[in-house]
C-alpha positions as CSV (number, residue, x, y, z in Angstrom):
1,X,17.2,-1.0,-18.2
2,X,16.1,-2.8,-15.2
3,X,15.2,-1.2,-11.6
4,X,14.7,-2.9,-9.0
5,X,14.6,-2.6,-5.3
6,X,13.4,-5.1,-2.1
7,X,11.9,-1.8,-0.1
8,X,8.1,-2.5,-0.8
9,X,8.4,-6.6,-0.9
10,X,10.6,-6.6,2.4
11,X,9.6,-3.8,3.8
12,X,13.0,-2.2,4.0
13,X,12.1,1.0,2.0
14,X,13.4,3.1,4.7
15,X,16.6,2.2,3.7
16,X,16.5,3.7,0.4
17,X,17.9,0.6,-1.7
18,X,17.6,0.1,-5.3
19,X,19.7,-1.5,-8.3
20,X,20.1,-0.6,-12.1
21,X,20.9,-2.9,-14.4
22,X,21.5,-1.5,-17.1
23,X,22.7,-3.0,-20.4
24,X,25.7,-1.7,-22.7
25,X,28.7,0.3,-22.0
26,X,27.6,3.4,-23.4
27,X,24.1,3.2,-21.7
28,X,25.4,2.3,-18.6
29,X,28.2,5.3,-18.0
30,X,25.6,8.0,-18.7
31,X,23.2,6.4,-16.2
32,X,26.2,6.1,-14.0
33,X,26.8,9.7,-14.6
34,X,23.4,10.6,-14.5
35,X,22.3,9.3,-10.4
36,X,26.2,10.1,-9.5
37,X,25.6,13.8,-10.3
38,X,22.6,14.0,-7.9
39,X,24.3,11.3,-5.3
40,X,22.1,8.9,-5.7
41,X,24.4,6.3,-5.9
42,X,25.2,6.3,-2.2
43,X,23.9,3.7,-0.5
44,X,23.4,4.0,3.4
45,X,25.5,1.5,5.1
46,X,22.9,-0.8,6.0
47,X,21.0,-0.8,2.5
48,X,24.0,-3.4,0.6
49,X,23.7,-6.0,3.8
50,X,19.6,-5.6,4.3
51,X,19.0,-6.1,0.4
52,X,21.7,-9.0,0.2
53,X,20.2,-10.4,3.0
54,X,16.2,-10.0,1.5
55,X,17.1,-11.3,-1.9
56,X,19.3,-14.3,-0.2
57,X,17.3,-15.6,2.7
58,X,14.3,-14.4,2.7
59,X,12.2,-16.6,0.6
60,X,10.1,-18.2,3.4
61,X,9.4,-14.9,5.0
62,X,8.3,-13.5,1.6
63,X,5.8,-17.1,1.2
64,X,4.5,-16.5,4.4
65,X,3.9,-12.7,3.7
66,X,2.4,-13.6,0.7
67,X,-0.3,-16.5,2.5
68,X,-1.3,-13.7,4.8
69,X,-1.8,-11.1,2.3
70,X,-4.3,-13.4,0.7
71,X,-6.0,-14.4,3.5
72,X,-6.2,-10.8,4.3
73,X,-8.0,-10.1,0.8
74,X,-10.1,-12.8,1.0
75,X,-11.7,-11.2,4.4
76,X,-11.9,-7.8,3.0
77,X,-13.5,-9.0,0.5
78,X,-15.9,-11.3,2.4
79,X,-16.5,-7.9,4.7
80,X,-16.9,-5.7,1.9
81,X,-19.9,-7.7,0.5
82,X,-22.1,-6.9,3.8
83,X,-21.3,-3.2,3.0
84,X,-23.0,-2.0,-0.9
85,X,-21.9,1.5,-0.5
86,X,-17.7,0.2,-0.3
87,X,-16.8,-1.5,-3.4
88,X,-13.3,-3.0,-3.8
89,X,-10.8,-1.2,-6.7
90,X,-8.6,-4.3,-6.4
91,X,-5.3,-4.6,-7.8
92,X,-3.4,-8.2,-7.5
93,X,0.0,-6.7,-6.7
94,X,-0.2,-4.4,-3.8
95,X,-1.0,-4.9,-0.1
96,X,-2.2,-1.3,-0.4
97,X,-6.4,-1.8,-1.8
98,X,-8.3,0.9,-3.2
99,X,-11.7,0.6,-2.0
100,X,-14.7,2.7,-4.1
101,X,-16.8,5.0,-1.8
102,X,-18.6,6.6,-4.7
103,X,-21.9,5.3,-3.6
104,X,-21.9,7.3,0.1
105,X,-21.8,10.9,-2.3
106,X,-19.0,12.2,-0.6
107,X,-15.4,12.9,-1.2
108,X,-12.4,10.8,0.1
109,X,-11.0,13.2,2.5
110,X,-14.4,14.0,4.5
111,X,-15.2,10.4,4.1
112,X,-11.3,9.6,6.3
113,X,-11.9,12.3,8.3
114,X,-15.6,10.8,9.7
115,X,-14.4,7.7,9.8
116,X,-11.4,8.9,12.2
117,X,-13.6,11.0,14.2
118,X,-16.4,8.6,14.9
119,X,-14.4,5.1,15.3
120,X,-10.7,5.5,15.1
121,X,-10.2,4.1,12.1
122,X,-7.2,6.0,9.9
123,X,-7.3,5.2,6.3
124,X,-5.8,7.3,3.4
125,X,-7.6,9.3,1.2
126,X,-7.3,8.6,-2.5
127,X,-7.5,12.4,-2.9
128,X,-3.9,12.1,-1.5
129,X,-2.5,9.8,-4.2
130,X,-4.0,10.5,-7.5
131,X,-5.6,13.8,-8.8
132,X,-9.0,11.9,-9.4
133,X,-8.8,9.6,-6.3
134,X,-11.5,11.7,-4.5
135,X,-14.2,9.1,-4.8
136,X,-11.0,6.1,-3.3
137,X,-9.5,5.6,0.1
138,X,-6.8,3.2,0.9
139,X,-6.5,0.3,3.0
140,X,-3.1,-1.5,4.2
141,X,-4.1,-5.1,4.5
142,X,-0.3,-5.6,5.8
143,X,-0.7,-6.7,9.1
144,X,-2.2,-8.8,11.5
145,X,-6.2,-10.6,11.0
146,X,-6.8,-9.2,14.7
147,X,-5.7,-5.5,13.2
148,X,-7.6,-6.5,9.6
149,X,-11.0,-7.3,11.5
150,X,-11.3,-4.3,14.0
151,X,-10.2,-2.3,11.0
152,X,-13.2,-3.6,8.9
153,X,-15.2,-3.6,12.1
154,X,-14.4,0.1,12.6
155,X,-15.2,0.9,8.7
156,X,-18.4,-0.9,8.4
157,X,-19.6,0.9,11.5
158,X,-18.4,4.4,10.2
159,X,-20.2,3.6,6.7
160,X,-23.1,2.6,8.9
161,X,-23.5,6.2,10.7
162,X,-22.3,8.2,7.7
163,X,-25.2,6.5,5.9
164,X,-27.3,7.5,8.3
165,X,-26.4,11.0,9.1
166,X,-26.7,11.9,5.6
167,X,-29.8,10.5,4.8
């Protein structure tokens, strides 16, 4: 069995879209039986047209997505080097990083909530996603270098004064 869906790659995952493939007779009816039972094989009437419409034209969107995503990392990266106590927990595949805040000896939710108070800056705690992501917050690199560099202004600033306050 194969699933796939375009909702994280085209950003269409509000409209709940997703495809089996599933090989066999036999195999397929009792998956068939199996997401009919909870009516999950419903489709909302513009998931069919918006995935059709992904997987069929939207190749040069997704190479363009995929050249800002990387320049994206490159600058986190570049901006996480001036800051010791933020260590990157990079994974190739996401546009969502995990960033290693072990070094400022705090957890991940006091850690988001300083940051929000004291620059604005929202980022998810890891402690949200993962039993053991207290010592992770999350960063979405989705979205414009503008956004990306007051973002990583904002966070080296907030690791600068929690730093200092807990000294």
């Amino acid at each position: 069995m194969i699933c796939v869906s375009p909702s994280k790659t085209f950003n269409v995952a509000a409209l709940h879209a997703a495809t089996v493939i599933v090989p066999g007779q036999a195999l397929r009816e009792s998956v068939t039986r199996a997401i009919n039972n909870d009516e999950l094989a419903e489709p909302n009437l513009l998931s069919l047209p918006a995935s059709i419409a992904a997987y069929t034209q939207g190749a040069a969107w997704l190479a363009d997505l995929k050249r800002v995503l990387a320049a994206n990392r490159q600058q986190v990266q570049a901006s996480l080097e001036k800051m010791p106590a933020v260590r990157p927990a990079f994974e190739n595949a996401t546009y969502l990083l995990w960033l290693d805040i072990s070094a400022l000896h705090t957890d991940s939710e006091t850690f988001c909530r300083f940051l929000r108070a004291q620059t604005g800056l929202i980022l998810s705690a890891g402690s949200e996603y993962r039993g053991n992501g207290a010592q992770f917050i999350r960063m979405n690199i989705a979205c414009p270098q503008a956004m990306l560099t007051d973002g990583l202004g904002r966070l080296a600033k907030g690791v600068q004064l929690f730093e200092q306050q807990n000294q």
